[in-house]
N, C-alpha and C positions, 0 to 999 in steps of 0.2 A: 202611657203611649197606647194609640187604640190599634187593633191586632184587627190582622183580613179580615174577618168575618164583620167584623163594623164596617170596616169601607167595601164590603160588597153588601152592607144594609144602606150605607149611604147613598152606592150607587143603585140600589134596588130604590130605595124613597125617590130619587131624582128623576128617575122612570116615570116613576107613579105621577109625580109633579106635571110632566113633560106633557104626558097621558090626558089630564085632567081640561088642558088645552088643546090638545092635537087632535081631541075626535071631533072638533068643531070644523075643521078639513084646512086644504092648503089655502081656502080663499080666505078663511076668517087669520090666517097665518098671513100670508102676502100684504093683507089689509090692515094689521094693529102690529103698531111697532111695539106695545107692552106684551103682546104674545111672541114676537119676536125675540125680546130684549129676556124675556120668560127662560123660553125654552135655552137660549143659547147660554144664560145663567145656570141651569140646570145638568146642558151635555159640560159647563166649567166644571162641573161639579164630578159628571161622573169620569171626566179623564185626570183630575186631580185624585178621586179616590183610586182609580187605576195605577196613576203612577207611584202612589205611595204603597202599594202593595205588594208584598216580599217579593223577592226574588225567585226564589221555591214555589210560593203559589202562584205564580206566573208559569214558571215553567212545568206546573203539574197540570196547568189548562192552558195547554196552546192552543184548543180549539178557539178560544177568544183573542179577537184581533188586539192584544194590548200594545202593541204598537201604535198602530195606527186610532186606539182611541186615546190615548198620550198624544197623538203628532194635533189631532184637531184640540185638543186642550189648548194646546200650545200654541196655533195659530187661533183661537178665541180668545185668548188673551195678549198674548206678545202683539199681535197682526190687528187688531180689530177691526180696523178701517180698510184691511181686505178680506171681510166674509163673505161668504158666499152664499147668501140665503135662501136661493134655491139645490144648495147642496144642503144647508144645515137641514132644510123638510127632506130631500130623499133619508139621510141620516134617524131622520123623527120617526118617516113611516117605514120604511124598509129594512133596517138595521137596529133600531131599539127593539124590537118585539125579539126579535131573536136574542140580543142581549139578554134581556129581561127574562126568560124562559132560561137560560143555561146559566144568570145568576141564581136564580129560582131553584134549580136543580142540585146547584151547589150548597145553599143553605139548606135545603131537604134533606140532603145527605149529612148535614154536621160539618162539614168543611170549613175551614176559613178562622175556624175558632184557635 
């Protein structure tokens, strides 16, 4: 069974992935459905590692919306046919970077293991 500190490496790579297409900006996003279909692959990815991650280590970092990045899992999957793709970019630019810094923070420390 893989233990927090994998599925917050998971969700740290899914970052990195999201990353690799998002500094290309929101027109090259609006414009290719494969950077679309990309990135929203990628936020499945880090609200499945989210939601799989204990209960204890959720609640010893409330500063991370794990809620609400579970709720968009869930409607990226269950809902697909209602995303909202000018929410998934604010998500990309405005909320991954901060995620990504206080995952960061946490495997610095040893955490998660």
């Amino acid at each position: 069974m893989r233990d927090d500190r994998e599925k917050l490496l998971d969700i740290f790579d899914a970052i990195e992935q999201i990353e690799k297409y998002a500094v290309q900006g929101r027109e090259a996003f609006e414009s290719s459905e494969l950077i679309q279909v990309w990135h929203v692959r990628h936020l499945q990815v880090i609200g499945e590692a989210a939601r799989t991650l204990s209960s204890g280590f959720k609640d010893k970092h409330p500063q991370i919306p794990w809620t609400r990045i579970v709720g968009m899992r869930n409607i990226l999957v269950h809902h697909y046919f209602e995303i909202d793709l000018p929410v998934v970019w604010e998500v990309v630019e405005h909320e991954l970077p901060q995620l990504k810094a206080q995952v960061e923070a946490i495997l610095r420390e040893g955490e998660g293991g």
